[in-house]
C-alpha positions as CSV (number, residue, x, y, z in Angstrom):
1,X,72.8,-0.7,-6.2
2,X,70.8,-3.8,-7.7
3,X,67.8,-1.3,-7.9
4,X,69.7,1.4,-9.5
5,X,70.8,-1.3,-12.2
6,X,67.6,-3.0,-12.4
7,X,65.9,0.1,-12.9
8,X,67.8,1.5,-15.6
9,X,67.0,-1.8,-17.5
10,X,70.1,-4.0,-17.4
11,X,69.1,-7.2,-18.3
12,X,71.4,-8.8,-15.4
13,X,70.4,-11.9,-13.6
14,X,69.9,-10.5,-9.2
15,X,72.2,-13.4,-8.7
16,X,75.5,-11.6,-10.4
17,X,74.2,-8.5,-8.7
18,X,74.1,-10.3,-4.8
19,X,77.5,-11.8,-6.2
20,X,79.4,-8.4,-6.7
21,X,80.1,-7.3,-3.1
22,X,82.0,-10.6,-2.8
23,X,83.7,-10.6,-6.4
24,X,85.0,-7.4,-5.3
25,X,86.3,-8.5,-2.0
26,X,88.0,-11.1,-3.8
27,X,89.8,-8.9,-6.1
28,X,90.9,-6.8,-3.7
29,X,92.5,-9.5,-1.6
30,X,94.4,-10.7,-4.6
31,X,95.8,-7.4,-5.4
32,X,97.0,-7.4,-1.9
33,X,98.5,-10.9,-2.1
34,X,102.3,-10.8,-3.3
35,X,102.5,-7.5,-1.4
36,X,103.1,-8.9,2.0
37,X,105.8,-9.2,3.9
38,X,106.1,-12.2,6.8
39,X,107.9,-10.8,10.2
40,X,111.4,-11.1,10.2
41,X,111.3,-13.7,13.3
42,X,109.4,-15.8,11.8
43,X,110.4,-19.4,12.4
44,X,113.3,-18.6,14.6
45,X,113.1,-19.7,18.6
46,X,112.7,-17.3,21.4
47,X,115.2,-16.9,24.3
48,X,114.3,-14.6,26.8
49,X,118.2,-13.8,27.4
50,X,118.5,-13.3,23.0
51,X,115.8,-10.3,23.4
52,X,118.7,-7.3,23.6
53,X,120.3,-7.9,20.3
54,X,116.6,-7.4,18.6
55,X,116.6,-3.3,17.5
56,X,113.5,-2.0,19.0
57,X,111.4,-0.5,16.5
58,X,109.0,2.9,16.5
59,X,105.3,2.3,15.5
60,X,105.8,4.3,12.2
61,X,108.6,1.4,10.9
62,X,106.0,-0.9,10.5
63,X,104.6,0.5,8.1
């Protein structure tokens, strides 16, 4: 891709054009960020004799 630009005769600096993979990364994680969900056990203790009253869940509920 910096070829393709650099050939075409943008006059961009190769450092902005090294950058871009990572800029895009970026943006993509903070799109994702106030999308996520923690479990629901999170932050609660685990009793081996407590396990029956969690529902079991199918792979396609968690997501």
């Amino acid at each position: 891709m910096q070829l393709r630009i650099q050939a075409l005769g943008a006059n961009i600096p190769y450092q902005f054009l090294v950058m871009l993979p990572y800029a895009i990364a970026l943006l993509a994680l903070v799109g994702k960020l106030g999308k996520s969900t923690p479990p629901k056990a999170l932050g609660t203790p685990y009793f081996e004799e407590n396990r029956h009253l969690h529902k079991k869940r199918s792979f396609d509920e968690y997501f």
